[in-house]
N, C-alpha and C positions, 0 to 999 in steps of 0.2 A: 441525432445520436451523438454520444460521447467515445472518445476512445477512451486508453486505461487513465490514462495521466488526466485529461479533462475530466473521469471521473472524480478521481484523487482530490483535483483542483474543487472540485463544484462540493463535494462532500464536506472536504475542509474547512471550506465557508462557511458552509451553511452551519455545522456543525459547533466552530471553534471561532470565527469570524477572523479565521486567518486568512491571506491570498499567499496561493503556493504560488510558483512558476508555470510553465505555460507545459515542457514535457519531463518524460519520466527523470531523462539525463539532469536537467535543470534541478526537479524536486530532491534527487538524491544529492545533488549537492549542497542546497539549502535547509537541508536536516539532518538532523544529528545521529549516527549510529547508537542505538542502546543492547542494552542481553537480554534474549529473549524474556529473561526471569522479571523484566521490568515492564514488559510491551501491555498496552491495553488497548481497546477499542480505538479505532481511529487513526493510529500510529501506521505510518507506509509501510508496507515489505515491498522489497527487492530482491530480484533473482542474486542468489550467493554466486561470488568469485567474478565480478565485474565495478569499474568503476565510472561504468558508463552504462546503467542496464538501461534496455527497450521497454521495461514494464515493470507495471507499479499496480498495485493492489491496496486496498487497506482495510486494514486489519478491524473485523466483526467480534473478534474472541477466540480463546484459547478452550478448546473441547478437553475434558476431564483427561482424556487419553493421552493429550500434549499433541494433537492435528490442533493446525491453526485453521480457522473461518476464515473466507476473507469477501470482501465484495470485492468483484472483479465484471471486468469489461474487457472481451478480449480482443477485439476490434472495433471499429465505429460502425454503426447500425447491428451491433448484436445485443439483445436486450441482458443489461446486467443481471449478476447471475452471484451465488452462491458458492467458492468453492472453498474445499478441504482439502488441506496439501502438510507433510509431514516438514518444520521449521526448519530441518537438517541444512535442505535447497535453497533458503531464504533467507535475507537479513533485515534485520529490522530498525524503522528509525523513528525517533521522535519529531513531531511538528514544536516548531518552537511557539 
């Protein structure tokens, strides 16, 4: 099993054939903050008002309502999972 950041990490790859860092602290440093209005598929969120968060998600899609999707892993041996959380809580970053 994966936790959030090994998610992050293994998705990114697969997806973009980039290699993030190993945790969520590392990934938030290695990527770049964007505004929501720009975020797409793929792009990390992070818990807002830290600069060192515990967890990392990333971003599935923006629902018509403006709740972001996100694939998320909320600790190691819990099967990933789907959630929907309003962006307010969250900040978002671009993979380079």
């Amino acid at each position: 099993g994966l936790d959030c950041s090994g998610t992050a990490q293994y998705i990114t790859r697969e997806t973009r054939g980039v290699e993030l860092p190993r945790t969520s602290q590392q990934q938030y440093a290695a990527t770049q903050p964007i505004d929501w209005s720009e975020a797409k598929p793929g792009d990390l969120v992070f818990p807002a008002g830290t600069s060192a968060p515990g967890h990392v998600l990333v971003l599935a899609g923006v629902e018509p309502n403006g709740q972001i999707r996100c694939f998320e892993a909320q600790q190691t041996g819990v099967p990933l999972k789907f959630s929907t959380y309003a962006p307010s809580g969250y900040v978002v970053h671009r993979v380079p």
